[in-house]
C-alpha positions in Angstrom: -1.0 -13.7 -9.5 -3.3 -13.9 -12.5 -3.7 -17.6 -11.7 -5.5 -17.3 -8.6 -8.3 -16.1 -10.1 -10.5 -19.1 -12.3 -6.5 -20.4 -12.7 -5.1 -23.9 -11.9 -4.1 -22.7 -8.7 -5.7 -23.7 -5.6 -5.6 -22.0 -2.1 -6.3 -23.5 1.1 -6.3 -21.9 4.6 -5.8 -23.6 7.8 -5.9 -22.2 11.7 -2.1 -23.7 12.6 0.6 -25.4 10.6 -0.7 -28.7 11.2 -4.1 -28.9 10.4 -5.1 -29.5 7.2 -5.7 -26.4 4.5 -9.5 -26.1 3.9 -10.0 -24.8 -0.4 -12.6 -21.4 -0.4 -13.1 -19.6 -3.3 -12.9 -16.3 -2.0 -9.2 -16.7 -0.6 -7.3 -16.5 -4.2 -9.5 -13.7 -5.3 -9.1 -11.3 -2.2 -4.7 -12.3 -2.7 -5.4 -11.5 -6.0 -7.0 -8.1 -5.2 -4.0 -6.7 -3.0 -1.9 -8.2 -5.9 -3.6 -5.9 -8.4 -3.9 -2.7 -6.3 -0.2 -3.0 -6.2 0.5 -3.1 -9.6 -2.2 -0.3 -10.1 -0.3 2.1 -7.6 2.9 1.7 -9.6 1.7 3.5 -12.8 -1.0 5.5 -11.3 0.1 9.0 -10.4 -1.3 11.7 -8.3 -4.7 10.2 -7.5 -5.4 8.0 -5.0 -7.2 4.4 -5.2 -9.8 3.5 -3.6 -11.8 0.4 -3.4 -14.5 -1.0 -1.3 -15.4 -4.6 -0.9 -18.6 -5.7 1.3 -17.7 -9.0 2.3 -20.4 -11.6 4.8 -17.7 -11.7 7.0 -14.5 -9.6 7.5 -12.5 -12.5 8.8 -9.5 -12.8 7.1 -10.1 -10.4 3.8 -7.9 -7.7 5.4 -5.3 -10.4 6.0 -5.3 -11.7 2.7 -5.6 -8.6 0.8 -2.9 -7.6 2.5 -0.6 -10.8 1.7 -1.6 -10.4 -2.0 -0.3 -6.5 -1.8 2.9 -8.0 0.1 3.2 -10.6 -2.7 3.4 -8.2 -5.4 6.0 -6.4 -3.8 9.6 -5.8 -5.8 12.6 -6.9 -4.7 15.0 -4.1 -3.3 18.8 -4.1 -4.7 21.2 -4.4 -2.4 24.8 -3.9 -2.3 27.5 -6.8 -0.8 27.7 -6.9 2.8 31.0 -6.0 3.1 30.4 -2.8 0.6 27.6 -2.0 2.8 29.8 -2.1 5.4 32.7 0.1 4.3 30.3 2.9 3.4 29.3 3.0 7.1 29.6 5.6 9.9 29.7 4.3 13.4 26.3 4.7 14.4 24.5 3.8 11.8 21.6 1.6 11.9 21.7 -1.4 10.2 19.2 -5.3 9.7 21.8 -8.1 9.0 20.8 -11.1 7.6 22.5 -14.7 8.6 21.5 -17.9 8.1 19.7 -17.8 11.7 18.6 -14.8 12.7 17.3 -11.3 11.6 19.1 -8.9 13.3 18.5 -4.8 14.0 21.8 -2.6 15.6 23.8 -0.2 15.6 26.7 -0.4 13.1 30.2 0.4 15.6 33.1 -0.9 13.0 34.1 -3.1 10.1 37.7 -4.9 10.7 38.9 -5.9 7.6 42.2 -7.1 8.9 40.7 -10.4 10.6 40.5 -13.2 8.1 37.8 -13.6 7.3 36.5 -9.6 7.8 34.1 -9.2 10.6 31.8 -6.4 11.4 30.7 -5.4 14.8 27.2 -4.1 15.3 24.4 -4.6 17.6 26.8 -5.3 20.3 28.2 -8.4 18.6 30.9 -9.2 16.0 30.0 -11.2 13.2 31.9 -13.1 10.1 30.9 -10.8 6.9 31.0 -14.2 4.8 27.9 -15.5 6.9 25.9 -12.3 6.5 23.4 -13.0 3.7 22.0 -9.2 3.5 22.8 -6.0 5.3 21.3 -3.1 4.6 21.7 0.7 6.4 17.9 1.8 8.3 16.5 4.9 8.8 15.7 4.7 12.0 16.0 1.9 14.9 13.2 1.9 17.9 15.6 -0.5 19.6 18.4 -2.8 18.8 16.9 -6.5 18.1 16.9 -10.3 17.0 14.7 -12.7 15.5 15.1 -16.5 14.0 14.8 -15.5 10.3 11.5 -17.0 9.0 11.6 -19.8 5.9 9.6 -18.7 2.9 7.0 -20.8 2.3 4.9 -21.9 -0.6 3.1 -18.8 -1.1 6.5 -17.1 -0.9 7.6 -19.7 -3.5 5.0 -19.5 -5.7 5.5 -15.6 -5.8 9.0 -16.2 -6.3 9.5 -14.1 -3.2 11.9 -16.8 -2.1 14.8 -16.0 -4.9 15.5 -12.2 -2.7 14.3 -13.8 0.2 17.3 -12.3 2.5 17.4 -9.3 0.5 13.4 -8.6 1.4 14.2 -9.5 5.1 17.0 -6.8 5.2 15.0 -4.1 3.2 11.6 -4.8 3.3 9.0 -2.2 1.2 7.0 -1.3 4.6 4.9 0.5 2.8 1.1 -1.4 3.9 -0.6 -0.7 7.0 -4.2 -2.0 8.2 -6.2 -0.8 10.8 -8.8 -2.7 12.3 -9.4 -4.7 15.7 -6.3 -5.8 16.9 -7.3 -9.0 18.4 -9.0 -10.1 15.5 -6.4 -9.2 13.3 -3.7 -11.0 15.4 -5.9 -14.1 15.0 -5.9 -13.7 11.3 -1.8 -13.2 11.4 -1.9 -17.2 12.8 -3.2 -18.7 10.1 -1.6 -20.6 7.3 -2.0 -20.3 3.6 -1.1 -22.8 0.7 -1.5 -24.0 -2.5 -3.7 -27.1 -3.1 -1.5 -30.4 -2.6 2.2 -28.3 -2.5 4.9 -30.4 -1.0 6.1 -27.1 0.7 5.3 -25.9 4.1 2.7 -23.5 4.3 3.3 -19.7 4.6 2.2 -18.1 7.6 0.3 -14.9 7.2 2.3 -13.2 10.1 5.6 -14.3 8.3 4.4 -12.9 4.9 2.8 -9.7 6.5 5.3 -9.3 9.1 3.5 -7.1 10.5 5.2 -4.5 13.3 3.6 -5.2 16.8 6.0 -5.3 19.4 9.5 -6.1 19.3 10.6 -7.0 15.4 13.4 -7.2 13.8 11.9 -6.6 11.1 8.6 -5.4 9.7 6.6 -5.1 6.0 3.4 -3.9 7.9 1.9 -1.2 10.0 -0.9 -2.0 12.9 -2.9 0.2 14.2 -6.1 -0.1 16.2 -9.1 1.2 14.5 -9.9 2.7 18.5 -7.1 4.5 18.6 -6.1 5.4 15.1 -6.5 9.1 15.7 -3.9 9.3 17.8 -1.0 7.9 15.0 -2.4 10.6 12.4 -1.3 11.1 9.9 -0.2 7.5 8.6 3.7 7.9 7.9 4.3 9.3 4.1 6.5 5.9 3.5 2.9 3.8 3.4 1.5 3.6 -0.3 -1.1 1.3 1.1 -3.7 1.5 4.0 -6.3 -1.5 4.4 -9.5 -0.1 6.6 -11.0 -2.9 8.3 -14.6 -2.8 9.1 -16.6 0.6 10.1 -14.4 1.4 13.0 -11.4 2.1 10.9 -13.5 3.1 7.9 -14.7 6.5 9.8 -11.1 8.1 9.0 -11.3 7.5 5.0 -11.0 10.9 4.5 -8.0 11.4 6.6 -6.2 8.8 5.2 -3.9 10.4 2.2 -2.5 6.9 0.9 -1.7 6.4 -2.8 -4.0 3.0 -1.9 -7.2 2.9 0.8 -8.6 -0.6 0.4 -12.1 -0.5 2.6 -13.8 -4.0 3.8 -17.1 -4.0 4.9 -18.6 -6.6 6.9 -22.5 -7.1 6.0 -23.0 -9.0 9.1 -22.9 -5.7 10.8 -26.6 -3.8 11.1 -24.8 -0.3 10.5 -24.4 1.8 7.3 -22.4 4.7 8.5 -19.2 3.6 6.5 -20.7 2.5 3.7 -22.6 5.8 3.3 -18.7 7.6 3.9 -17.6 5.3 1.2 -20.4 6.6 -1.9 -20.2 10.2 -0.4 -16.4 10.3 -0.7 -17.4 8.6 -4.5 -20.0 11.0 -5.3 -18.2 14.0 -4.7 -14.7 14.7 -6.4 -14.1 10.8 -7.3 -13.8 9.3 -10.7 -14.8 5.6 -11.5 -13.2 2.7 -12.1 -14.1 -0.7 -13.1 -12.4 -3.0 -10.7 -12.4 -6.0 -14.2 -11.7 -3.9 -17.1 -8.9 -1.4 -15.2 -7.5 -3.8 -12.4 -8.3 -7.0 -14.1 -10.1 -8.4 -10.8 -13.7 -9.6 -10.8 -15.2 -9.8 -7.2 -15.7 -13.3 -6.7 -19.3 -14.4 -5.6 -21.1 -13.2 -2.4 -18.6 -10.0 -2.6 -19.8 -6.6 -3.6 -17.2 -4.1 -4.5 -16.9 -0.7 -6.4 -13.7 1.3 -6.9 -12.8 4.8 -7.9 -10.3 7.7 -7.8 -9.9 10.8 -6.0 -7.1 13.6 -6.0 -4.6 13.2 -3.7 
């Protein structure tokens, strides 16, 4: 990810998948900075990061620093399908990968005496040798199926592509962002890319994949800045929590995260979360300097300031 900052790679963002990418220099840098939060949570230990950025406009910095943290993400290791299978109690929930679909179920049995083996789960049998990924779940809302999403060329240029199934079947899950839903859903429609790649571009739904609704599968929480006190406290499973705008930025200090990222929109005539932000840093924090320790200068027309506290 270190080449989307001053790098030869180019980012463009469009509205739909067929309009053309518009270059900004602001959209590699705020990738970059969920990139580098995530590699800074992974040997930081028993304090918690945050950061806060002041942007002119929020739109889309949650969503990319978000798709940045999701970039960054490490591939889980999974077993064979039909291993997978055989360690299986009936009743176990399961997400199956296949060439077509996503799919969330309930495991009922593995018969290996059909040739080729087939599994039965989620109310269907299916062929083990088309099964690209299985993997057991902890828990299932409600049995369901998607069309399995094509990794684009941010995908590809992450290498996310090379465990693409594998992610699909296991994802981390561990990001959530809270802000205004509707604005945030607009931001999920959009399309990033680099410059001039021959490769589709990569949704930032897909890449999020964010759980609202029915999913089959999901790398990201939602929640509703208006209603966030009534999901409290954020599951323990979530190493990252994106606050988006001053709504959201009012719980900082219930929000026990390894990573809070805070974005502040300057466009707004109201201090309040900004003045949470350098109380929560004046108090019990210890500094950090977002170039020398994360390696990530704030690009221009973005102030940002980042620091420590105890968890």
């Amino acid at each position: 990810m270190a080449s989307l900052q001053g790098g030869p790679v180019r980012l463009v963002l469009s509205m739909s998948y067929d309009e053309p990418g518009r270059a900004a220099p602001w959209i590699g840098p705020l990738l970059a900075l969920g990139a580098r939060a995530a590699r800074y949570s992974r040997k930081s230990i028993g304090r918690q990061l945050v950061i806060a950025l002041s942007v002119p406009k929020r739109d889309f910095a949650a969503s990319l620093i978000g798709c940045g943290w999701v970039l960054a993400s490490q591939a889980p290791t999974l077993t064979a399908p039909l291993d997978a299978l055989r360690d299986m109690e009936p009743g176990q929930p399961l997400r199956a990968v296949n060439s077509r679909q996503v799919i969330a179920g309930v495991f009922s049995y593995l018969d290996e005496r059909a040739h080729p083996p087939q599994a039965h789960f989620a109310g269907s049998s299916w062929r083990i040798d088309g099964i690209r990924a299985l993997a057991p779940i902890t828990e299932l809302d409600q049995p369901e199926r998607a069309p399995r999403p094509e990794p684009g060329s941010l995908e590809h240029m992450a290498r996310l592509d090379q465990a693409w199934d594998d992610r699909l079947a296991r994802p981390a899950a561990d990001l959530a962002i809270v802000g205004t839903l509707a604005w945030l859903k607009e931001d999920f429609e959009a399309h990033l890319a680099r410059q001039n790649d021959q490769l589709p571009s990569s949704r930032i739904g897909s890449l999020l994949m964010p759980k609202i609704g029915r999913v089959a599968t999901w790398f990201t929480l939602v929640y509703s800045s208006a209603s966030l006190a009534d999901h409290l406290p954020i599951p323990g499973s979530v190493n990252a929590v994106i606050l988006d705008g001053n709504g959201a930025i009012k719980y900082l200090s219930e929000i026990e995260a390894p990573v809070v990222i805070c974005v502040l929109d300057r466009s707004v005539a109201d201090e309040t979360a900004a003045e949470l932000v350098i109380q929560l840093r004046n108090t019990r924090s210890e500094p950090l300097s977002l170039n020398n320790d994360l390696g990530w200068p704030p690009p221009a027309g973005v102030e940002a300031l980042a620091f420590t506290v105890a968890l």
